[in-house]
Every structure is written in structure tokens, then in C-alpha cells.
Kinemage of the C-alpha trace (Angstrom):
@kinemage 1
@onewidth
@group {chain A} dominant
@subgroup {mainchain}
@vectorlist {calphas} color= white
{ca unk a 1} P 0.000 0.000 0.000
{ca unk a 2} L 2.915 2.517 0.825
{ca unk a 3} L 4.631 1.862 -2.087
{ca unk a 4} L 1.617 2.279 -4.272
{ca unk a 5} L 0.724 5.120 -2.529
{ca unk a 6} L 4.020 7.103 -3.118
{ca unk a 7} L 4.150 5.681 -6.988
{ca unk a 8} L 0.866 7.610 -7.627
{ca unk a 9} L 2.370 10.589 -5.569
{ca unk a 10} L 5.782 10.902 -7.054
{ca unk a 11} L 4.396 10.670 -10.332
{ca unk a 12} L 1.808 13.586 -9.853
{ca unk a 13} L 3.186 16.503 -12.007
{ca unk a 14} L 4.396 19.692 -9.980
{ca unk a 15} L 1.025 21.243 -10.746
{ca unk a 16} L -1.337 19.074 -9.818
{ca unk a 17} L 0.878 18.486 -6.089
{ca unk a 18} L 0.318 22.494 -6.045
{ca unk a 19} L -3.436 21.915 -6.516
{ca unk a 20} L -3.447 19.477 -3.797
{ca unk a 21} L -2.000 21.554 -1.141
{ca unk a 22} L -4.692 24.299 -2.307
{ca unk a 23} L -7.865 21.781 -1.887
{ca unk a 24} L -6.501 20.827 1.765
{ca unk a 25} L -6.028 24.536 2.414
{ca unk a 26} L -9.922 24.927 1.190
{ca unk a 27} L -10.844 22.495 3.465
{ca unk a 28} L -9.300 23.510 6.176
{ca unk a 29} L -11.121 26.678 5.829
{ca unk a 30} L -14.561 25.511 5.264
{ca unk a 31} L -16.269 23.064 7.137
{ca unk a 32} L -18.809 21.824 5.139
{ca unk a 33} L -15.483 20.852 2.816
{ca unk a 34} L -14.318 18.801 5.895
{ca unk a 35} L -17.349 17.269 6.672
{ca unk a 36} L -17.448 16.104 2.859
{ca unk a 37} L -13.540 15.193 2.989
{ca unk a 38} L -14.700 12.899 6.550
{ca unk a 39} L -16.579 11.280 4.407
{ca unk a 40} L -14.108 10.397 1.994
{ca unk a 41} L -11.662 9.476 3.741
{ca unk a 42} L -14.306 6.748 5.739
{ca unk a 43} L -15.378 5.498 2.117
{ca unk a 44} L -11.599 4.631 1.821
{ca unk a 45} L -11.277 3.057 5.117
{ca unk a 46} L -14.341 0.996 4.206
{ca unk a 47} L -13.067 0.361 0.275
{ca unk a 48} L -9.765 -0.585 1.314
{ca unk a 49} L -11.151 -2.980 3.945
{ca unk a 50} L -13.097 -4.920 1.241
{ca unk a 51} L -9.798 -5.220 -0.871
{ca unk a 52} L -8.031 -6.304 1.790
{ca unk a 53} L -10.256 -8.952 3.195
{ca unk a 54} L -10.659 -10.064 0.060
{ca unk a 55} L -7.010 -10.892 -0.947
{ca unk a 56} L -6.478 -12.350 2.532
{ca unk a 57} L -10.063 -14.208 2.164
{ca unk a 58} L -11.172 -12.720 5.222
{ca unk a 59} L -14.690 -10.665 6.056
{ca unk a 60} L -14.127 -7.175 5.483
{ca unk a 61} L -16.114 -6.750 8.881
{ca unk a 62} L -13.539 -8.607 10.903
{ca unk a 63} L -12.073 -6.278 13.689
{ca unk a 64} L -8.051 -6.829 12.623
{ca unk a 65} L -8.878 -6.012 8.963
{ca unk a 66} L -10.856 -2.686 10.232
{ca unk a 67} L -8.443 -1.575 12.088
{ca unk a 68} L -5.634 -1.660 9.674
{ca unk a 69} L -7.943 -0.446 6.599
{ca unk a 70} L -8.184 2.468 9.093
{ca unk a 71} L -4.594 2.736 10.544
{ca unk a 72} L -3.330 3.121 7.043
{ca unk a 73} L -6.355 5.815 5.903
{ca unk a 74} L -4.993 7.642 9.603
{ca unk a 75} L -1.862 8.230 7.828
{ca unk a 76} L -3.640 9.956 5.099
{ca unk a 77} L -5.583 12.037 7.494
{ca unk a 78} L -2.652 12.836 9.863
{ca unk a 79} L -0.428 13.800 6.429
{ca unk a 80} L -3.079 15.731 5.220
{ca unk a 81} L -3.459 17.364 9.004
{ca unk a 82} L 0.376 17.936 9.223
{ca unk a 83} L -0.050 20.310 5.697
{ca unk a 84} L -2.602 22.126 7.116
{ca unk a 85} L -0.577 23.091 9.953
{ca unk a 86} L 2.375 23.522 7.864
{ca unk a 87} L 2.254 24.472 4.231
{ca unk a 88} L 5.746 24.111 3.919
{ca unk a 89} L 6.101 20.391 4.279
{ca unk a 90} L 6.575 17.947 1.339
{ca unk a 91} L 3.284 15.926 0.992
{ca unk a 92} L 4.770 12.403 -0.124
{ca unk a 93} L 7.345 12.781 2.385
{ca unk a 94} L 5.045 12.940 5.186
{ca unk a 95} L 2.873 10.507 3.788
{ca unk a 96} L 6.114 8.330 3.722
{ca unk a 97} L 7.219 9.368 7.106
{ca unk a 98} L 3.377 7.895 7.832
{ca unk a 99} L 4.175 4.572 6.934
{ca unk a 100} L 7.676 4.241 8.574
{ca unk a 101} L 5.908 5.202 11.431
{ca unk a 102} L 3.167 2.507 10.906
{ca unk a 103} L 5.554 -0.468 9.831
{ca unk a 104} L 7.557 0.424 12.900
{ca unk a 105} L 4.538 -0.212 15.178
{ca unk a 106} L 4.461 3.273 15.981
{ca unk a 107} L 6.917 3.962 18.124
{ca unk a 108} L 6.229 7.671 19.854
């Protein structure tokens, strides 16, 4: 999942990245935009259970399979959270950083 993640971000072109960081500044400002981008983000979780259970031929409603669906979607959200705060930072990075974080068991 990381590595597919940062193949479709490294190969976004400068100006579409710049159009990213201006939709998360949008919905940081409006909250009817982060209500919407909740949403989203718990389609994913759900979506990416399904996937998951079904190339490990498990229920998609199992607890374990939940909880990573949404451990990996929290590093979205906590990337995306991170820009918000600071503008500055490099989006795939972070969203790497994410993952390190999550393969390590995440250490604190």
C-alpha cells in the first residue's frame, strides 16, 4: 500500500501536487469541505477494507482487517493534518514518514 501510494504521488506533475495543497487549504477553511472530505476518507477506510479482506479471504467486517484499513487511511488524514498546519512540508514525504511510522509499530 505505501509503495503504491508514493508511486501515484511521485508521479503527480508539480502542478497538480500544487493543486493538492490548495484543496486541503480549502478544506481547512470551510467546514462543510471537511465534513465532505470525513466522508471520503471513511469510504476509503471501508473500500480498502473490502480489498483487503478479500485478498487475505477474510470478512471485510472482521475487527483486525478494520483496524488496519483504518490505521493506514490515519496516515492519510494525519499527512493531510500535518499540511494544514504547515504548508511548507513535502506531501509524499510525510505521507512516507506515515508509513515508517506505521511499519515500525508506531513507536512515539
Amino acid at each position: 500500500i505505501r509503495a503504491a501510494m508514493r508511486a501515484v504521488f511521485d508521479g503527480m506533475p508539480e502542478e497538480a501536487l500544487l493543486r493538492e495543497r490548495d484543496r486541503i487549504r480549502m478544506v481547512k477553511d470551510v467546514p462543510e469541505l471537511r465534513a465532505a472530505a470525513l466522508d471520503d476518507y471513511t469510504r476509503s477506510m471501508r473500500l480498502l477494507a473490502e480489498l483487503l479482506a478479500e485478498r487475505l479471504g477474510r470478512s471485510p467486517d472482521e475487527f483486525p482487517v478494520q483496524v488496519f484499513a483504518g490505521a493506514v487511511v490515519g496516515v492519510a488524514l494525519a499527512t493531510m493534518q500535518s499540511l494544514m498546519d504547515n504548508s511548507a512540508e513535502d506531501f509524499t514525504e510525510l505521507l512516507n514518514r506515515g508509513f515508517e511510522l506505521l511499519e515500525a509499530g508506531l513507536p512515539l
